[in-house]
N, C-alpha and C positions, 0 to 999 in steps of 0.2 A: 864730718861724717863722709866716708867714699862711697858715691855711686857705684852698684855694683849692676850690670847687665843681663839679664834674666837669660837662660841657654834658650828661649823660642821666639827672642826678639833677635838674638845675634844669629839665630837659624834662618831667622825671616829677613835679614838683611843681607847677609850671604846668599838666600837665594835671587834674593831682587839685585842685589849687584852680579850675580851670573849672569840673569836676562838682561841686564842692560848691555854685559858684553856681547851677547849674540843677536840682540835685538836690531831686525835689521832696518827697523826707524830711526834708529838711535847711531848707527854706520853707513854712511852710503857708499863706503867700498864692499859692504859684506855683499853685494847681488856683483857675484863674478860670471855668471852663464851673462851671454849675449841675446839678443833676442832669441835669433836661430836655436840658439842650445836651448832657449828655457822653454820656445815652441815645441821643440822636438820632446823636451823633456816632460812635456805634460800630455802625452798622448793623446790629446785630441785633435792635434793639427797635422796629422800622417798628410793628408792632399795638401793643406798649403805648402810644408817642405818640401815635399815631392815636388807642388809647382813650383816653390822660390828656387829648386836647386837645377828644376829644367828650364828657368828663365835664367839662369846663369845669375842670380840676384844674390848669391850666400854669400860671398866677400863683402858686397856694399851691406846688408843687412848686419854683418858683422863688424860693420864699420865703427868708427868714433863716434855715429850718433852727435847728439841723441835722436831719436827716430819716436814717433809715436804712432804705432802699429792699429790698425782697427782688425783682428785676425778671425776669420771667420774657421768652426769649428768644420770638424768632416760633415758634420749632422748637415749645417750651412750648406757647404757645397754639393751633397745630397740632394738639397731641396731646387737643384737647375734643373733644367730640361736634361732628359736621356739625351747621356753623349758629350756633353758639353762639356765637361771635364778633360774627357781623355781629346777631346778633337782639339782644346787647348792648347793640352800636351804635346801634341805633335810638333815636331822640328817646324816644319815651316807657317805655324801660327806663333813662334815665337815672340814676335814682337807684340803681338795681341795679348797673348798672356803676360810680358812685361807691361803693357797697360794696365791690365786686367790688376795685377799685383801690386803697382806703384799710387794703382787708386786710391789702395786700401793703407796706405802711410804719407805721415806728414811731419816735415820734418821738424825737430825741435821736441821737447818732453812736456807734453799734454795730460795735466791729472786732470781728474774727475773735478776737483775740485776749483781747479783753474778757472771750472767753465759752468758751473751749477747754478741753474736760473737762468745760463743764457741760450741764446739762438742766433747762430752764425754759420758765414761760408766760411771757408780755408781751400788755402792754396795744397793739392796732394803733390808728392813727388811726381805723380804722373803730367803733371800742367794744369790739371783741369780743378773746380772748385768743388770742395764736396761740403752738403749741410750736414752743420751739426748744430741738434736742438738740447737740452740740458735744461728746459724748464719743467717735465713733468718725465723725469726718467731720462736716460739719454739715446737720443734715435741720431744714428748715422746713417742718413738719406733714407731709407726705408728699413734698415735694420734697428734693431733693438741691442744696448750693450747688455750684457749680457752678467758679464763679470770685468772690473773695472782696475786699473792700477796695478796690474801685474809687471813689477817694476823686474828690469834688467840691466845690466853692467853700462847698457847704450844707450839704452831706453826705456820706454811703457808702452807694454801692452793691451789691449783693451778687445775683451771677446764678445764679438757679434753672431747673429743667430742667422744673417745671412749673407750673402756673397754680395759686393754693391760693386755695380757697374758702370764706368764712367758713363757721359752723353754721347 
């Protein structure tokens, strides 16, 4: 007797094998934006670009990676002191603000998962040690993540609710 295939079993696998080709757990070449693009592209990080691109940081940031970003939204950078933004900004605090940016990345591809349940320092691209706790939520030194695993072509990024400052 031939098996014959019902039309809403072969409908349900045709769509399930469409998502597997677009699925982007299932490719890890489908995340083509780089950090930079996929920050820019999400509209909440208008100040951090604006500072990665006045810290001259958009080539490394665009780099081979991989990089694991801790990116604090506008809301974040909001919540400084009046001023402290644009007095960053300025040419000749540049190297402050390259601190200030390099805090907030570590290099190498850091998920959520990598780290869940633990509590540890790391080395940031800027030199210095930043904590990160993972056993009730994840807190980057006094920030909260926010939103986790936002993976890109270089790296993951990981959105914090405030601006962390080295020592």
């Amino acid at each position: 007797m031939a098996k014959t295939f019902s039309p809403k079993i072969l409908v349900v696998a045709l769509i399930a094998g469409l998502a597997m080709l677009v699925s982007p757990s299932v490719h890890a070449g489908y995340y083509k934006k780089d950090i930079v693009d996929t920050a820019a592209k999400a509209g909440q990080f208008n100040t951090l670009v604006a500072a990665v691109k006045a810290a001259g940081l958009v080539d490394t940031l665009k780099g081979k990676g991989p990089f694991t970003v801790f990116a604090p939204t506008d809301e974040a950078f909001a919540k400084l002191p009046a001023g402290t933004v644009e007095d960053l900004l300025k040419p000749e605090n540049k190297d402050k603000l390259i601190a200030v940016l390099t805090y907030h990345v570590v290099p190498g591809k850091v998920m959520s998962g990598d780290i869940k349940g633990k509590a540890m320092s790391v080395k940031t691209a800027q030199g210095s040690e930043i904590d990160i706790n993972a056993k009730y939520g994840v807190k980057v030194d006094n920030a909260t993540v926010v939103n986790a695993d936002i993976v890109a072509s270089n790296g993951v990024i990981h959105v914090i609710d405030q601006v962390v400052l080295p020592n």
